[in-house]
Structures are given as C-alpha cells and as structure tokens.
KOLGUTI-148930 format. One line per 8 residues: number of its first residue (from 1); their letters; for each residue x, y, z of C-alpha. Coordinates in steps of 0.05 Angstrom, whole numbers, plus 32768, in hexadecimal, padded with zeros to 4 digits. Layout:
<pts>
NUM = a = X Y Z | ...
</pts>
This chain:
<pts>
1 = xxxxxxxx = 8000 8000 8000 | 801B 804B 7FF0 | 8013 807F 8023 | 8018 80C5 7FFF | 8022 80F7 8034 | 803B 813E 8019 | 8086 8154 803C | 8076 8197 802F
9 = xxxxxxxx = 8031 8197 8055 | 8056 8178 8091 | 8087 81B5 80BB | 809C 819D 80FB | 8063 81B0 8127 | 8070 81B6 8176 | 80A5 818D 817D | 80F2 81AB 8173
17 = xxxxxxxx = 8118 81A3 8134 | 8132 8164 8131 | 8167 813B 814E | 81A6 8118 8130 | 8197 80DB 8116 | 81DF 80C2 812F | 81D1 80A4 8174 | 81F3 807E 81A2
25 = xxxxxxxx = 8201 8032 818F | 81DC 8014 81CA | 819C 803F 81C0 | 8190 801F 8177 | 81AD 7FE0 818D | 8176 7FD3 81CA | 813C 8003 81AE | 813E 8014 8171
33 = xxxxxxxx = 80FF 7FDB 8165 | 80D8 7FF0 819A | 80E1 804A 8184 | 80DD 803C 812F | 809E 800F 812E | 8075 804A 8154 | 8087 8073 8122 | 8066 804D 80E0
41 = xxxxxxxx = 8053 8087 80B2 | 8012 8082 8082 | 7FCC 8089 807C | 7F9B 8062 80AF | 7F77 8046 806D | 7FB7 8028 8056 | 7FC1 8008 809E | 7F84 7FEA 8099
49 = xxxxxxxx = 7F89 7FC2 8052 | 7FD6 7FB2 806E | 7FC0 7F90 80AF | 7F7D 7F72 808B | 7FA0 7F5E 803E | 7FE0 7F4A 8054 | 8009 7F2C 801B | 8034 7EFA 8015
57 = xxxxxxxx = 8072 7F25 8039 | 803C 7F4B 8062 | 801C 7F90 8052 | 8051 7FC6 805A | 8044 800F 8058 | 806C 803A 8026 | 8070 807E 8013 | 8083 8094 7FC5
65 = xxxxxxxx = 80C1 80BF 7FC8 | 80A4 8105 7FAA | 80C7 8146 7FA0 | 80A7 8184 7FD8 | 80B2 81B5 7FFA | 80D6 81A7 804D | 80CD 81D6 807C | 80F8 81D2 80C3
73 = xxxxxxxx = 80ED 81F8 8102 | 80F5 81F9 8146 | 80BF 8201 8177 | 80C0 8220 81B6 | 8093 8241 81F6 | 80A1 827B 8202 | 8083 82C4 821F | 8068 8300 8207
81 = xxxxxxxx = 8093 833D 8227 | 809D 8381 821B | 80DD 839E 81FD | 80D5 83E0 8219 | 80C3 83DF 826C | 80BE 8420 8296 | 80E2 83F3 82DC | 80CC 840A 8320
89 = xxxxxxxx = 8106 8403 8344 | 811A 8406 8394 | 812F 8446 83A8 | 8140 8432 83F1 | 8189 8419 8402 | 8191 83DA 8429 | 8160 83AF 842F | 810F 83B7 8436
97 = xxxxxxxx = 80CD 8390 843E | 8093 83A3 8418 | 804C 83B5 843C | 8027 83B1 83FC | 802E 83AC 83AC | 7FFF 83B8 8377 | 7FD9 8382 835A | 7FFA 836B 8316
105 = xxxxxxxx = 7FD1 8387 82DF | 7FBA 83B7 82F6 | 7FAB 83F6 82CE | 7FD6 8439 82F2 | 7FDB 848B 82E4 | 8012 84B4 82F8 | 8017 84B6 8349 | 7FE8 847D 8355
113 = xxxxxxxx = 800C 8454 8390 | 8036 8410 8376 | 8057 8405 83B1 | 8064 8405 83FD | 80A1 8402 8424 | 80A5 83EA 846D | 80C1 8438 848A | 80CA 8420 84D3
121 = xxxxxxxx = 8118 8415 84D3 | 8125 8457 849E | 80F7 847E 84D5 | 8127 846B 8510 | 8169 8478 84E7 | 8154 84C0 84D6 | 813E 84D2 8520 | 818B 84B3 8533
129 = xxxxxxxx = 81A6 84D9 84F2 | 8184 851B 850F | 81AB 8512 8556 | 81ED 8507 8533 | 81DB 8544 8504 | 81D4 8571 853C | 8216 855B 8562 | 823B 8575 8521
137 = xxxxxxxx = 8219 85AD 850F | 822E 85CA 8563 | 827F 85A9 854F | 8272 85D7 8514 | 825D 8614 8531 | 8295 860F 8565 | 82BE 860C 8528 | 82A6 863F 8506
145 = xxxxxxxx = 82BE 8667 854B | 82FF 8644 8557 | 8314 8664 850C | 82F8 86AB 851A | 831A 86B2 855B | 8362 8693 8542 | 8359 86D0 8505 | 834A 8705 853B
153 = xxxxxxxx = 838B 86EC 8568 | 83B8 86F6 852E | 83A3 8742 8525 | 83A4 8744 8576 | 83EC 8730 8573 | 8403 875E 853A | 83D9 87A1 8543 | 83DC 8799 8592
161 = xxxxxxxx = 8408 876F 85B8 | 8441 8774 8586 | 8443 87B9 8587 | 843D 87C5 85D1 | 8476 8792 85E4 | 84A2 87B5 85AC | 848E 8800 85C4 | 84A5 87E4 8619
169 = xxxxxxxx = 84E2 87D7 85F5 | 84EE 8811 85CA | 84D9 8844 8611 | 850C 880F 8639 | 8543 8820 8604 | 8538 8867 860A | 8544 8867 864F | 857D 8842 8650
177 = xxxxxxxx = 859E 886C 8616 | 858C 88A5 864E | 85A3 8880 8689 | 85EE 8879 8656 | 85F0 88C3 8644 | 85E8 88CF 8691 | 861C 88A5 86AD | 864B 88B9 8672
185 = xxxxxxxx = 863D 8906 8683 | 864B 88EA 86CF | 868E 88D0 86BE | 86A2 8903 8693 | 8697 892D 86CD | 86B4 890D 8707 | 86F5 890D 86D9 | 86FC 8951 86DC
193 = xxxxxxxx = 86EB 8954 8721 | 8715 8921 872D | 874D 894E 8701 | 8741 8988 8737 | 8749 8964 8774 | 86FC 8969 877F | 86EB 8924 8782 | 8706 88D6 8793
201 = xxxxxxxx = 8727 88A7 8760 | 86F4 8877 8782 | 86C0 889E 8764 | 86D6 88A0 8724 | 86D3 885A 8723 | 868E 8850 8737 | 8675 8883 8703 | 86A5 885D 86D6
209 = xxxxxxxx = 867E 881F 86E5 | 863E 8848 86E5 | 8642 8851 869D | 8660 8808 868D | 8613 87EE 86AB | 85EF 881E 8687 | 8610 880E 864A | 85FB 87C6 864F
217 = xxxxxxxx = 85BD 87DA 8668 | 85A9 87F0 8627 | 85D0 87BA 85FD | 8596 8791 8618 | 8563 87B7 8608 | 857D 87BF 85C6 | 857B 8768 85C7 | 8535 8764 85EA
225 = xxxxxxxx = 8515 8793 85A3 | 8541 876C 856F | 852D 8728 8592 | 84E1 8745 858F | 84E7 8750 8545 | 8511 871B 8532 | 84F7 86DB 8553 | 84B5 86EA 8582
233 = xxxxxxxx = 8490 870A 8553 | 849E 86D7 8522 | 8493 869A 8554 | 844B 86B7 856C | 8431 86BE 8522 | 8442 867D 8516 | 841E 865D 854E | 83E8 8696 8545
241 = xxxxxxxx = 83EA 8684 84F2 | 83F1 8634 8503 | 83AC 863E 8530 | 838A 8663 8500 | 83A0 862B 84CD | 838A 85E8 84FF | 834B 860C 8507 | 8339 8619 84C3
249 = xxxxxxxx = 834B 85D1 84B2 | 8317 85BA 84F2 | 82E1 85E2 84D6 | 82EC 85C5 8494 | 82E5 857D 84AC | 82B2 858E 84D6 | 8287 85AC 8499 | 8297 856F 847D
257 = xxxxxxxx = 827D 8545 84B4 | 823E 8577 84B3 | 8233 8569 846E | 8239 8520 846D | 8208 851D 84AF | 81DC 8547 8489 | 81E1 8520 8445 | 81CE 84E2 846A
265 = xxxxxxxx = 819A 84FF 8491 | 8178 851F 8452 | 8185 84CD 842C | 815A 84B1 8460 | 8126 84E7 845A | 8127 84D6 840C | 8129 8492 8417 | 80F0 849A 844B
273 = xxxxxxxx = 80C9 84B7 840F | 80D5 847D 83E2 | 80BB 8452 840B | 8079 8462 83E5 | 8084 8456 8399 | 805A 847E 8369 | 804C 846A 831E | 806B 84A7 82EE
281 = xxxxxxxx = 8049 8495 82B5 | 8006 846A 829F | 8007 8425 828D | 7FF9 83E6 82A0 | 8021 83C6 82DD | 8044 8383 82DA | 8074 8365 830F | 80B4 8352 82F5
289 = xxxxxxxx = 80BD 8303 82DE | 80DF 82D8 831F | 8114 82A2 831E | 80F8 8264 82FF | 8108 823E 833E | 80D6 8268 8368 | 8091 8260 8373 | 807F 829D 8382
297 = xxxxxxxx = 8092 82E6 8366 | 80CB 8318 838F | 809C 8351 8399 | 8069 833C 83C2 | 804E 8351 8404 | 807F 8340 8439 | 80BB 833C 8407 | 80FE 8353 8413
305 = xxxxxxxx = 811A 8383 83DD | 8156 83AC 83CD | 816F 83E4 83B5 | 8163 83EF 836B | 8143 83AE 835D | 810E 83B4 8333 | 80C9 83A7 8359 | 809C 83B8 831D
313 = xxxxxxxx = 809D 83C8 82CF | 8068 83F1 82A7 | 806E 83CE 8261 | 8065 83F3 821D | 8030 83C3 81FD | 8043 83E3 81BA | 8085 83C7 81BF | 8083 837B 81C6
321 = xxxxxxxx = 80A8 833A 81BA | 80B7 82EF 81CD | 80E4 82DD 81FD | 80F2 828E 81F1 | 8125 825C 8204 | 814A 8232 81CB | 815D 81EB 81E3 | 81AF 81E6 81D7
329 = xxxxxxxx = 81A9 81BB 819F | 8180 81E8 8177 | 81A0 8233 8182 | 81E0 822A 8159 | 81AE 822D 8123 | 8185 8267 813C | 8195 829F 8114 | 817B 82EA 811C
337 = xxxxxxxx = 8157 8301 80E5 | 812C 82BB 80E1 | 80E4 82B9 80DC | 80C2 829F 810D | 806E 8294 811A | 8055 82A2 8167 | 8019 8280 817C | 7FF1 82AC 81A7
345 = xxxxxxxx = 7FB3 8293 81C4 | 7F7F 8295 8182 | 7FAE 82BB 815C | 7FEB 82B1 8135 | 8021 82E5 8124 | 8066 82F0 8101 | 80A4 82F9 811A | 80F5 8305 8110
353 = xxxxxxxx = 8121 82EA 8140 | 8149 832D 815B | 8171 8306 8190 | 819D 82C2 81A9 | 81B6 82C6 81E3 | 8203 82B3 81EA | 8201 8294 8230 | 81CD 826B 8248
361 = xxxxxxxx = 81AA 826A 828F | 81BD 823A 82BE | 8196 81F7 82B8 | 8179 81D9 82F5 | 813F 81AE 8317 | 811A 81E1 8306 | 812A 81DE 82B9 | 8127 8192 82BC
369 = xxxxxxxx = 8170 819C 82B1 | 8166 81B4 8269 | 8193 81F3 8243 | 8172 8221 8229 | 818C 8259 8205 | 815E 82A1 8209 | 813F 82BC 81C8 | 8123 82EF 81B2
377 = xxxxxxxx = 80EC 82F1 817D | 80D3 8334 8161 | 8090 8342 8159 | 805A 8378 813A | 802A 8383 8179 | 7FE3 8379 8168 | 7FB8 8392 81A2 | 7F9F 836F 81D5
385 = xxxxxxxx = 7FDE 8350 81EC | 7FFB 834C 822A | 8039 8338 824D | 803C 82F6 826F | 8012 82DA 8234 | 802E 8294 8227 | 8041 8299 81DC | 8055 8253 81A9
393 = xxxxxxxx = 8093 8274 817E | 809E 8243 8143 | 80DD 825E 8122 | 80F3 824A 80E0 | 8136 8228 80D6 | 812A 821A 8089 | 810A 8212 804C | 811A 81E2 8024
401 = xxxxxxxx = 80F1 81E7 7FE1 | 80E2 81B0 7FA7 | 810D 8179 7FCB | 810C 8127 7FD0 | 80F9 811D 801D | 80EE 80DF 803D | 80CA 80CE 8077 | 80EF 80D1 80BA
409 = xxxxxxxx = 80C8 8087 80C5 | 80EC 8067 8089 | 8132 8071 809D | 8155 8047 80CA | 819A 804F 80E6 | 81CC 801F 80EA | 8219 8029 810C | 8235 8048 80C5
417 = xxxxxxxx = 81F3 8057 8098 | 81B2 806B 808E | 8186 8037 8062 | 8141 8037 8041 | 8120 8002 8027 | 80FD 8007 7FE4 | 80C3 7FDE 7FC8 | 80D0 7FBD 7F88
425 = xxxxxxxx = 80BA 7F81 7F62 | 80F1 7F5C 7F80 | 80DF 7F6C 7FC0 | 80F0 7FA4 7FF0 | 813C 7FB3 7FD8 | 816F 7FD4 8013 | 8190 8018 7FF7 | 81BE 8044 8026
433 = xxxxxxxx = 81AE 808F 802D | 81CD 80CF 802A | 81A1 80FF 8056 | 819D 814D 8054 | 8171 8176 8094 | 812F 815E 80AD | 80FA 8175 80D6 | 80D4 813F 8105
441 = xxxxxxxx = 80AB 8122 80CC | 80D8 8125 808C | 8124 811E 8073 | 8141 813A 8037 | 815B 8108 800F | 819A 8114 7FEA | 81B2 80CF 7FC6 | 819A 808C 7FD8
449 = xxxxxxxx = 814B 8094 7FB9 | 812F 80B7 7F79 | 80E8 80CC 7F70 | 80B4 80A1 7F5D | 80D9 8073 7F95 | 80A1 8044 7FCC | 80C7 8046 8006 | 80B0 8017 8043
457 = xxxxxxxx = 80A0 8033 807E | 80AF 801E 80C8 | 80E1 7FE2 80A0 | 80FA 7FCF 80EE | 80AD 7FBB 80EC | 80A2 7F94 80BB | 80E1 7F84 8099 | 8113 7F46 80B8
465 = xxxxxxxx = 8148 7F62 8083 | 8145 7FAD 80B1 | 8144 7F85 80ED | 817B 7F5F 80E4 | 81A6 7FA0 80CE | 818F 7FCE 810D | 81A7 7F9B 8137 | 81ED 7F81 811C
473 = xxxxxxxx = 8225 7F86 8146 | 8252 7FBD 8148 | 828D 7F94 8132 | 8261 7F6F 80FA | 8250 7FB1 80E1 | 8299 7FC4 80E1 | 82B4 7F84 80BF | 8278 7F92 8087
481 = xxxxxxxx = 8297 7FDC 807B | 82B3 7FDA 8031 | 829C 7F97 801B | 8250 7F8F 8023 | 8248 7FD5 8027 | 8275 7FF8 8008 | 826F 8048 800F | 8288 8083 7FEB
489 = xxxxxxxx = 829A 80C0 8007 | 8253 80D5 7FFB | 8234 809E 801C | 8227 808E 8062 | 820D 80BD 809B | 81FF 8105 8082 | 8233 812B 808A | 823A 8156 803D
497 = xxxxxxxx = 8225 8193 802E | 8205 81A7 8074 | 8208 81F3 8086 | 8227 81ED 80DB | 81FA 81DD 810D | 81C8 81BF 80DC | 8198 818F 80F9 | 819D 8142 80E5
505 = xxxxxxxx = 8162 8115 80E4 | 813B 8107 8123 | 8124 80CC 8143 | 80E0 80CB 8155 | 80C3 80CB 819C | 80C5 8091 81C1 | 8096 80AF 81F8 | 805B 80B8 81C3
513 = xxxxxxxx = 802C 8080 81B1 | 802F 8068 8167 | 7FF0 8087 815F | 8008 80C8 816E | 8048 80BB 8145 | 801C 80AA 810E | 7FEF 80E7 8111 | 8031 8118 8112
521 = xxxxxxxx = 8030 8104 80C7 | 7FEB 80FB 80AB | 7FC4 8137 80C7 | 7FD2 8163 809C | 7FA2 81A0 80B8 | 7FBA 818D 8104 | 7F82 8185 8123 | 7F88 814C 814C
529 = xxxxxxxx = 7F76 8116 8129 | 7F62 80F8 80DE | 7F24 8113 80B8 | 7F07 80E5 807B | 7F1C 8122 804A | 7F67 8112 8065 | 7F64 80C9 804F | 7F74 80AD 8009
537 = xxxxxxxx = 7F40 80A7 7FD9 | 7F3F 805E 7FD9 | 7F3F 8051 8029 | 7F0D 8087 802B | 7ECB 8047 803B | 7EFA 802B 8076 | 7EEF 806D 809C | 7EBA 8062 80C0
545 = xxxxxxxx = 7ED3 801C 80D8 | 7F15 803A 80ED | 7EEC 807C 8113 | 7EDB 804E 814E | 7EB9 8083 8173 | 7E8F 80AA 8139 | 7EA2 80EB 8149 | 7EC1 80FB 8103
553 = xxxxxxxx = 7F05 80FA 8105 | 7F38 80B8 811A | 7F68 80CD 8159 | 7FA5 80B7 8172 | 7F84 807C 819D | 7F62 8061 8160 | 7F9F 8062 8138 | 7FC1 803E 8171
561 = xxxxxxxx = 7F87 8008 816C | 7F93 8000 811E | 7FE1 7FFA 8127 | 7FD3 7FBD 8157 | 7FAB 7FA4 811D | 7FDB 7FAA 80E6 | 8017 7F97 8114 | 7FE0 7F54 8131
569 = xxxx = 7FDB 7F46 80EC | 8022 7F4E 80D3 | 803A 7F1C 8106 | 8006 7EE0 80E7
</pts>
C-alpha cells in the first residue's frame, strides 16, 4: 500500500528541530525496535488493508519519494514582555520591608501610591542624626570663635603690646643715655677738682666707676630693644600666626563634620520620603518577573528589598516582544534576522528574532536541568496584549524548496549508515543514504533514492532484513566496512554540504504512543486527529469502521487500536 503524505504540508509543529540521527551504539542496539515501530508513517486506510490483506511478505506501508517543499523550525514557550519599561526602583539604602504593594495590573496616574516602605528604623536614625547634628553645629560655632579671637590677638600684639614693650625700652634707653652724660659730666668734674686740690683721688674713682655703670646700663637697654625687634616680636607672631592657622584648620574640619551630619540627616529625611513610592507617569503596573526557583514574587507584602532594586515596571504596550529560551542544541542555529510566528492565545503574529543571548542561565531543579539560551523575538504589537501573556514562538531555521524528502520513519540507522528500503518487484531492495536537514517529520534526501521511489516505512517493523542490520554487532559492522558495503566519500552518515550547526535527522519520541507518532504526519490541518477528507480516496469507505467513537474524526487512541491490528496481523 502507498501512503502519499505531502513533506511540504508537514513543518515541525511543537516539538524542537530535530535531533542528530547519530546516537549512541547502545541506544540503537537495545531500543531502536521498540522507538522506530511507533513511528510507522501513512494513512489509517492504508493500515487497515495492510493488517486485513496481508500478502505473502505481509502488508508494509510505503511512501513514494516526491519532490516538495521542507520546512524546519524550532519551537519554543516563551513570554510576551515589553522592550521599553519605566522601573520603579528602591530609593531607600540598606535594607527595607514593604507594608503594601499595588496589585499587578493595575491601571495608575501620576502620584497614585505604588508602594509602602516600613519607616520605623529611618524615623529613629534621623531623631539620633538630629542629636549628633546639634553637637557639631555648637563644635562649630566655638570654632567659628576660636578663629576670630586668634585674628584679633595678632593685631593685639602688633598695634598694642608690641609697641608698648618697645616704647618702656626706648624711655629706659633715654634715661640711661642721661644717667651716662651725668656721670661723664661728674667725672669730668671731679678731675678738675681733683686738679685743684678740691677733692679726693677716692672720689675720682667712684665717679670714674659711676660712669663705667651707667655706660653699661644703657648697653642693656640698647640689647633689651634689639632683642624686642629681632627675636620677641618675631617668636609671638609666630605662635599668634600658628593659632590663627590651627584654628582656621579646626573650623574647617568642623564645617566639614557639620556638613556631613547635616548631609546625612537631610538622606534620612529623603529617604523617609521614599518610603512612599508615587507613579510619575500613567500606565499599567506589573511586578517584575522572579527567579524561576521561587514560588512566589520579591515584592510582596512583608518582603525585604534594597536599594535600587526594581520593585515595579510600567510597560510601554506599544513596544513589545518575546522573550524565549533556545534549548543548547538548537541556538547555534538561531540567527537574528529569522522569522519567526508567535502564537498568542487566538491569534497568530510575525516576528524577527532581534536577539541570542551569549551565556546561558544556570540550569537547575528548577529547569529540569535543561540549557537554555534567552531570545529575543521581535514583534509588531497588535492591541490587546499584555505582558505575562504565555506566547508559542515557532522560528524558522529553513526552507528548503522543491526537494526529495523522506520520511523520518523510513530511515534507520545503523553504526556507519543510514538505509532505506525500497519496494520493488524483487522485493524490498536495501540502499544506503546520504541525508541533508530534517525537521521531526521529514529528511532531505540527497543520494540513495530518486523520485517516483516506494519507500517502506517502520522496515525495523516489518522487515527481518532491517532487523537483522539495526542489531549487528559493532565489530560485524566493522569487519563488513569496504566489502559488503562499500562507501564513497559521499556515502555514509551526512556529513556534506551542511551549513555549521545544522540539524541532522531526529529520532522520534519514544514517550509518545504510535498513535500520536502517527498523527504527527497525517494531519495535515492539525487538529488533533484524522477527518475522512484527510484520507486517500480509496480508504475513504473504511472510515467509519476505523472512527470507533463517531464523532468525525480518528484520534490518536484509535490509531493506536489499528496499529495493534496491523502489527496482530503482521505477526500471523
């Protein structure tokens, strides 16, 4: 039986761009049955004649090799986000609790309250900051004294006590230039006398010695000014000059000390008024996204907060986009500029990607230990969105157009190739593939298979001949290298011509039923399950019998029931 299912009709829907078909040995070597024979690709008429007309090799399904059009993409959740926020931020250093927050959503004007701060702590600090304020604005004032009075002593000194210590000098010199001119006059006198017979030698003498005192009576006066100009003067401006300096420098560090009292003292009085957070503009208030480990958000009543974390953002709804995360073996071929389709809700936009991030997050429990790399899809906002809408971003990796594909359920892997088996009227005949990108449905073919080929489906199913070659031993497979399968440098796994970080075919699901696996391919409109308009003309009578229910359409259940069929009919 032929199953004709279009490539080009068949992107890859939710699931990621495919995988490398290159696995590990073991995994094809203990499951590779059990994974390909959920997989069988065709219609659900064409399982029916298989598993009721069985031939004389047993029905097989097969698909005709055809030229189309392949389209792979990535899917991924994601969320709808602004790129333009106005943040709220904390204003109030250290740490605070919050009294109350505004619900999320809600709709604020300019000064409407967002949020309170508990005040109690910043209340106490400025009462103690007021205290320590005063006790420098006194140190400054006496200060601000200390410098007057050290100015006032240094005119003291020079315009008073200066001048009077120099003028007892000068008025003691005078005298004792007197007092010399005296006892000169004296001596000069008693000479004569002396001369005349008037008076004593001894008298002489003592006017002789009269005049020797005076003399050095006035040498020290003479000393006492010169020491007054030369050194006191100079020694009291100094200390005056040095007191007048020391005090200016106090009342500098005291300002300073004033000023930094008062700085603090007015930063707890802002910070008192920040407590209460205003909005400054209109908008619509959301709280900022939390860890992914957290179950519940950081601004909430009772929270702790710092200073400038953000508590709250005011989105611009005219600005949005798509935040997603890329699993790690998809974002090497995430590319900005690619189009991408975003889900959201009943509606369904385009999109460029703007962003990849270069540095994931770190993985965790509560990532289920997956990488994931953040990226950004750009959108045109429609209205009526908002952020925190969950969004499905479908980004597309490429188009392939007017291309052989094969289905993903015809290929099976072996230690060194890919093979397909092809119906002929020999029998099904084994050729080896070369393999270009997939998506989760279809693979490019690039040697191997022309069009027009019938290529079996789910072979490890039905075929002994696939069987036997999934599960030869690694060293059987090496011996058989270059003699009963010789291979080019073209042949083997699919390696040519692949732009980096290309996907390679993927292996289908092992965690979906073969129902499911089988309605991946055949409903084409995806809604779920198989109408009659979706089956071949010819199995179109068996559709009632294979709609088990009668609601219309064939599900995933049914199609499990009809697999048993074919698969309890394939082993008589």
């Amino acid at each position: 039986m032929s199953v004709d299912v279009l490539a080009g009709t068949h992107a890859s829907g939710s699931e990621p761009v495919s995988q490398e078909i290159e696995t590990s040995r073991g995994w094809w070597r203990v499951g590779v049955l059990v994974v390909l024979a959920l997989v069988a690709v065709g219609t659900v008429g064409s399982f029916l004649s298989g598993a009721t007309a069985p031939g004389e090799s047993g029905a097989k399904l097969t698909h005709t090799i055809k030229r189309d059009n392949l389209l792979v993409t990535v899917t991924e959740q994601g969320t709808l986000e602004s790129s333009d926020n106005t943040e709220i931020k904390c204003k109030v250093r250290g740490s605070s609790t919050v009294l109350w927050v505004i619900e999320a959503g809600t709709e604020v004007k300019p000064a409407d309250e967002l949020v309170r701060l508990d005040p109690s702590s910043i209340e106490d600090t400025i009462n103690e900051r007021k205290i320590v304020y005063q006790r420098a604005l006194a140190t400054h004032t006496r200060s601000e004294a200390d410098v007057t009075v050290a100015a006032i002593a240094i005119d003291e000194y020079l315009q008073g006590t200066y001048r009077s210590q120099l003028k007892t000098l000068q008025k003691d010199f005078a005298i004792a230039e007197s007092n010399l001119r005296t006892s000169k006059n004296m001596f000069e006198h008693s000479k004569l006398m002396f001369k005349r017979g008037y008076v004593s030698e001894l008298e002489v003498e003592g006017n002789e010695f009269t005049v020797k005192q005076a003399q050095l009576e006035l040498e020290v006066k003479q000393t006492q000014i010169d020491v007054l100009n030369d050194f006191t003067k100079k020694k009291e401006m100094e200390t005056l000059q040095s007191n007048w300096k020391a005090a200016q420098a106090k009342l500098a560090s005291d300002t300073a000390a004033l000023d930094l009292e008062k700085a603090r003292l007015d930063r707890e009085e802002v910070s008192l008024e920040n407590c209460v957070i205003v909005a400054e503009s209109s908008g619509m208030v959301i709280h900022p996204s939390a860890a992914e480990w957290k179950e519940r958000p950081d601004i909430e009543e009772g929270a702790t907060v710092r200073m400038d974390q953000v508590l709250l953002m005011i989105p611009d709804l005219d600005k949005m986009q798509v935040k997603v995360g890329i699993h790690e073996s998809k974002v090497d071929r995430i590319k900005t500029g690619m189009p991408a389709r975003i889900a959201l809700q009943d509606v369904t936009i385009d999109g460029t990607v703007f962003s990849v991030a270069s540095i994931t997050k770190p993985a965790g429990w509560w990532t289920g230990n997956v990488v994931k790399y953040d990226t950004v899809i750009e959108i045109d906002s429609p209205d009526g969105l908002k952020p925190g809408m969950s969004a499905e971003v479908e980004v597309v990796l490429a188009e392939h157009e007017d291309v052989p594909t094969i289905p993903v359920a015809a290929v099976v892997e072996t230690e060194e190739e890919y093979f397909c088996w092809v119906k002929t009227a020999a029998g099904p005949q084994r050729r080896s593939l070369q393999l270009g990108d997939s998506n989760d449905q279809f693979i490019v073919v690039e040697t191997g298979v022309k069009e027009g080929d019938e290529v079996v489906l789910n072979p490890l199913a039905f075929l002994e001949e696939a069987q036997t070659e999934a599960l030869k031993p690694i060293d059987e497979t090496k011996a058989s290298k270059g003699s009963a399968k010789p291979k080019s440098k073209s042949s083997g796994k699919p390696k040519a011509d692949k732009p980096a970080g290309e996907a390679k075919p993927e292996k289908s699901s092992s965690s979906d039923s073969p129902g499911t696996q089988l309605l991946k391919v055949a409903d084409k409109n995806s809604d779920g399950g198989l109408t009659i308009d979706e089956y071949q003309e010819k199995d179109r009578p068996k559709f009632e019998e294979h709609d088990l229910n009668n609601d219309g359409k064939v599900d995933a259940g049914e199609l499990d029931v009809l697999l048993k069929k074919l698969q309890a009919a394939e082993g008589e």
